[in-house]
Wavefront OBJ file of the C-alpha trace (Angstrom):
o trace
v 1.711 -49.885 -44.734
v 1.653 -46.913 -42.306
v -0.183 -49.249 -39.721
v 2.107 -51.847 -40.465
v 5.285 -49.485 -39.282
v 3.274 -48.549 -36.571
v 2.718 -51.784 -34.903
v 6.520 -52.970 -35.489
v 7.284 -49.941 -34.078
v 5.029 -50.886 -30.847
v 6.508 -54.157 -30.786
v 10.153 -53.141 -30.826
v 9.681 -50.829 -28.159
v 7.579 -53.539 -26.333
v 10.586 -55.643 -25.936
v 13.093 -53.043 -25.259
v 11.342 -52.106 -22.420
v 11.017 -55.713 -21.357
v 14.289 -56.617 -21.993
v 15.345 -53.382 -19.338
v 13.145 -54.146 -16.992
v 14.318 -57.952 -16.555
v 18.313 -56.605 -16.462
v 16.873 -54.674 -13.541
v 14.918 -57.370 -11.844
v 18.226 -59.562 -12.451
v 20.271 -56.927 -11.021
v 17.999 -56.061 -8.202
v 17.879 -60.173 -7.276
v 21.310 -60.504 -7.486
v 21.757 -57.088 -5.073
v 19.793 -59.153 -2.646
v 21.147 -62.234 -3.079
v 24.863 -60.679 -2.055
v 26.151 -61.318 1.417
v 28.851 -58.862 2.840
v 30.984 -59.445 5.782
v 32.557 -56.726 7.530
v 35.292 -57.125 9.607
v 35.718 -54.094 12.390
v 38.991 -54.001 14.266
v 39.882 -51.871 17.054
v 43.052 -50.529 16.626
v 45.900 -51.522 18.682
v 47.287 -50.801 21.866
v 48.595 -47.000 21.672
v 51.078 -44.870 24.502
v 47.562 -43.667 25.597
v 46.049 -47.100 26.193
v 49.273 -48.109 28.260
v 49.069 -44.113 30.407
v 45.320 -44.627 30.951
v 44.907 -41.086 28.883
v 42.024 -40.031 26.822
v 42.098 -40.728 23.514
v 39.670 -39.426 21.023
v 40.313 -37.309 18.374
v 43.585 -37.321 20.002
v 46.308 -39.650 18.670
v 49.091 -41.600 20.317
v 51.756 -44.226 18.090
v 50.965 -47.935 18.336
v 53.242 -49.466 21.185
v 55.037 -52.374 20.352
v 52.776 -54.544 22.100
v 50.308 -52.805 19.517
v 51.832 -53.300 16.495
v 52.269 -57.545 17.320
v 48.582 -57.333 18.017
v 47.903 -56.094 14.223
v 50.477 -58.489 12.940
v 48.545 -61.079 14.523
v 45.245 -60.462 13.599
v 46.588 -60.168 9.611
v 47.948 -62.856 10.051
v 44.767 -64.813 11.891
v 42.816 -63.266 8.907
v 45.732 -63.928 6.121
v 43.282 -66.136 3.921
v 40.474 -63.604 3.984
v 40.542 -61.744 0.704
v 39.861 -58.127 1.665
v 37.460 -56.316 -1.207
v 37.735 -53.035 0.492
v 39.681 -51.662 3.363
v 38.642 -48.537 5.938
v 40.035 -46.282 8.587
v 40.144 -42.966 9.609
v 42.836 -40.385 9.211
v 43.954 -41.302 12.873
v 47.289 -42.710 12.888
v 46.539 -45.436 15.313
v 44.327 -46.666 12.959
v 45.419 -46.332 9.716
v 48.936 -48.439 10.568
v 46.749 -51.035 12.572
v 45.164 -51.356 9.340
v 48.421 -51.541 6.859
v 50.102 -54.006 9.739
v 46.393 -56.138 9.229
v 46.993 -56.169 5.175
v 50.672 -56.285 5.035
v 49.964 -59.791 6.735
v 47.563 -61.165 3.986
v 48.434 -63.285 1.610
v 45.915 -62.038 -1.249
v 45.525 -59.626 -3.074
v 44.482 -56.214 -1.274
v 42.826 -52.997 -1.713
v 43.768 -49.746 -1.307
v 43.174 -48.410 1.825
v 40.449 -45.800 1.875
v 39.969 -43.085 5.090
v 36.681 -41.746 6.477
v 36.347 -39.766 9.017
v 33.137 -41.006 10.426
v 35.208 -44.091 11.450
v 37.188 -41.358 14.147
v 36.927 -42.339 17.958
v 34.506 -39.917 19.784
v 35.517 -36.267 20.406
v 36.293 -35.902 23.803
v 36.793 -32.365 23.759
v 38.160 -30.417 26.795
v 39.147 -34.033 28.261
v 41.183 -35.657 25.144
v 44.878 -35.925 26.491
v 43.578 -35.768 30.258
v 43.460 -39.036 32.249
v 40.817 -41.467 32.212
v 39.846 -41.005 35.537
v 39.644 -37.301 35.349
v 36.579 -37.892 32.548
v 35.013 -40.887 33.983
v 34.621 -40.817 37.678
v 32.317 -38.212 38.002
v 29.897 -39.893 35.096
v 30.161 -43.297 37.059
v 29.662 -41.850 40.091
v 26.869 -39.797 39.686
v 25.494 -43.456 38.204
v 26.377 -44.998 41.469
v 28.454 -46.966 40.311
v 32.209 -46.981 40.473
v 35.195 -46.501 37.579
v 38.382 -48.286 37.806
v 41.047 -49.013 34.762
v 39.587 -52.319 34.180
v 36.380 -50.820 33.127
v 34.751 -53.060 35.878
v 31.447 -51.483 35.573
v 31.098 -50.519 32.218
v 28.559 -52.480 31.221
v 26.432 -51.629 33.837
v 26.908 -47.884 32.952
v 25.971 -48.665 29.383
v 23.008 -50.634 30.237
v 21.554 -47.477 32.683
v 22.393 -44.965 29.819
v 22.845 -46.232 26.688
v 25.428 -45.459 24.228
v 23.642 -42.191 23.572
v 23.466 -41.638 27.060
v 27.440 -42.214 27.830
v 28.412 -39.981 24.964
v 26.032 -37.075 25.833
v 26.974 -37.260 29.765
v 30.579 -36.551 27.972
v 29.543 -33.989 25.656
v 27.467 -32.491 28.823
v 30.764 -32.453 31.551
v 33.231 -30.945 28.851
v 34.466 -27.923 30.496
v 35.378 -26.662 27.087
v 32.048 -27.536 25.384
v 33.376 -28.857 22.385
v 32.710 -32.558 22.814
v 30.597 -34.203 20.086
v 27.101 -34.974 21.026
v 25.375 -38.667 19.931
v 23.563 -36.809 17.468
v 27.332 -35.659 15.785
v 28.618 -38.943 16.215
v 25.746 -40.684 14.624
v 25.811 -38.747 11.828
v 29.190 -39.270 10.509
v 29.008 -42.704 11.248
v 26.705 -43.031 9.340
v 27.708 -41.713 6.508
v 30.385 -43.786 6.761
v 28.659 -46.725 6.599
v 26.313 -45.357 3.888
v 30.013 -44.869 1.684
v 31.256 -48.583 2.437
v 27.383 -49.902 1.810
v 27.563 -48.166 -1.506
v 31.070 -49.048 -2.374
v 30.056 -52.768 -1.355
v 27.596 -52.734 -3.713
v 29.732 -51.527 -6.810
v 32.602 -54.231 -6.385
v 30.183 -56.626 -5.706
v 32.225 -56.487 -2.046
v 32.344 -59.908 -0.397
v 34.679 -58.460 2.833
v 35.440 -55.582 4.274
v 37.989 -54.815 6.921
v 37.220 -51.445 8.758
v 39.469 -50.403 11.576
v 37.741 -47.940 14.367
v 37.937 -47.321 17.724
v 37.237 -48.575 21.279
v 33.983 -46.077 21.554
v 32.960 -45.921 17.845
v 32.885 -49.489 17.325
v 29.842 -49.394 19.828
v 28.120 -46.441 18.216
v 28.239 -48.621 15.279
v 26.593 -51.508 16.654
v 24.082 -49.504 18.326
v 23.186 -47.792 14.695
v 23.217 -50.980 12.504
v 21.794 -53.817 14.885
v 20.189 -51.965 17.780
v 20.249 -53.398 21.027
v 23.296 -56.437 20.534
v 25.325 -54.069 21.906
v 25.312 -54.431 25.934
v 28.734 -52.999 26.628
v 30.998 -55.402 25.998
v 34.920 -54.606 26.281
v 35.904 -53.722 22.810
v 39.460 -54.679 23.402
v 42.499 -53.752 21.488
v 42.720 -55.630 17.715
v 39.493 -57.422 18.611
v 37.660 -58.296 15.574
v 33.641 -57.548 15.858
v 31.841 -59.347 12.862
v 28.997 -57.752 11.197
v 26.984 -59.526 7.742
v 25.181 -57.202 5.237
v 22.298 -58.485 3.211
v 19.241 -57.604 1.936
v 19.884 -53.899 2.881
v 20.231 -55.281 6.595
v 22.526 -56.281 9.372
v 23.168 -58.492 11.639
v 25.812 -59.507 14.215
v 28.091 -62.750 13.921
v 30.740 -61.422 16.837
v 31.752 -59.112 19.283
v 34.665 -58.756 20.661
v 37.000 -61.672 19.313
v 40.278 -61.532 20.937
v 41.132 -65.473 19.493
v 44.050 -63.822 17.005
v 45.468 -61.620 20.280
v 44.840 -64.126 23.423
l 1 2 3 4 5 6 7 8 9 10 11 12 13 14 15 16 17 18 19 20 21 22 23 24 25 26 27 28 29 30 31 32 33 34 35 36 37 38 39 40 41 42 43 44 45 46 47 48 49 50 51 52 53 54 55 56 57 58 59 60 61 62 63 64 65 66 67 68 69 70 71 72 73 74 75 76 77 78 79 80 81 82 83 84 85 86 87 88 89 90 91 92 93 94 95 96 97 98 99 100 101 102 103 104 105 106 107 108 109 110 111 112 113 114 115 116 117 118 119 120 121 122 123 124 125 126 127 128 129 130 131 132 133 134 135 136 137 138 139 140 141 142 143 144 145 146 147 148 149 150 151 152 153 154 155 156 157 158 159 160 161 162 163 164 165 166 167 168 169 170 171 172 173 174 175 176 177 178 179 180 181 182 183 184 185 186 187 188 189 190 191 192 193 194 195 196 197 198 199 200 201 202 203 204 205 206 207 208 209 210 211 212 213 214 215 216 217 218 219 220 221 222 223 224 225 226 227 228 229 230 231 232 233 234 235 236 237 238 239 240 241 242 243 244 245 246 247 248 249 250 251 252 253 254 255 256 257 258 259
């Protein structure tokens, strides 16, 4: 009788632990089988955008011109159902991204701030003009800086995002720019945060509103070397997909809600 217990016993347990280990396998497959799409919006046009002043950690109000370009993108994106929602705690983001829900037509999360969605720390330059900041990084790249950002791309192709943001960092005068390394590492975690949260609503979209510099950083981070210094231009809409623990890029830079 004892050996009789004792082999029900074995069974029992034999099929609890089979039972667990298919809900895993099922849960792991349909992990996998879960496409996300993230949505990542540059904020709109601010005061700063319009003075040509430097505008990192630094804030400036959405112009008017800024707040029709977030009304149109919500409502170019209206019949996306948003599963989650990021910015930062700058203000130019966070009401580019209420002006982007406000304009949809289902229902819509809560917005949720992180600060590793933050432009770049400019340090000693934030509030000075663009000029001021850039001319003596172009220049010493031969190449020339003008407000239309003519040779941007040519700056980012000789340097690299790490490069541009650690030339920065490097020419501060108060030496309290971020570094790449900085950067990097809150982006990160920010992504890391919305990859996690994804995964617990079963996420389908996400809508994260950044900046003109961290959108980049991003790029370069998640599917190095797409980025080749594109204009990120105001309320563009940069598409990434998430699956299978990786990304890849559907569009950069889509002005069609804004043009």
């Amino acid at each position: 009788m004892k050996k009789f217990w004792g082999l029900l016993f074995v069974f029992l347990l034999g099929l609890s632990l089979t039972g667990g280990i298919s809900v895993q396998a099922k849960e792991k497959n349909s992990e996998k089988k879960t496409e996300v799409t993230i949505y990542l919006v540059r904020h709109g046009k601010t005061f700063f955008n319009t003075t040509g002043q430097v505008q990192g950690f630094a804030d400036s109000p959405l112009t008017d011109k800024g707040i029709t370009q977030a009304k149109q993108v919500g409502k170019g994106l209206k019949d996306t159902k948003f599963d989650l929602a990021y910015s930062s705690d700058l203000g130019r983001q966070r009401n580019t991204a209420k002006l982007i829900l406000a304009e949809n037509e289902k229902k819509t999360p809560k917005l949720s701030e992180h600060d590793g969605f933050k432009e770049w720390n400019y340090g000693g330059f934030e509030g000075k003009t663009n000029a001021e900041m850039w001319t003596p990084i172009f220049e010493a790249n031969d190449l020339k800086f003008d407000e239309d950002w003519t040779d941007y791309d040519k700056l980012v192709n000789k340097l690299g995002d790490e490069g541009v943001a650690d030339a920065i960092a490097e020419s501060d005068p108060l030496k309290v720019a971020e570094s790449y390394k900085d950067i990097t590492k809150r982006g990160q975690a920010a992504m890391d945060k919305v990859v996690a949260d994804a995964k617990k609503k079963k996420a389908k979209n996400v809508l994260i509103v950044s900046s003109g510099s961290m959108i980049p950083t991003l790029l370069e981070m998640l599917v190095p070397g797409e980025y080749q210094g594109e204009a990120i231009d105001n309320c563009s809409v940069t598409t990434l997909k998430y699956k299978d623990n990786n990304y890849s890029v559907a569009k950069i830079n889509d002005t069609q809600y804004v043009d």
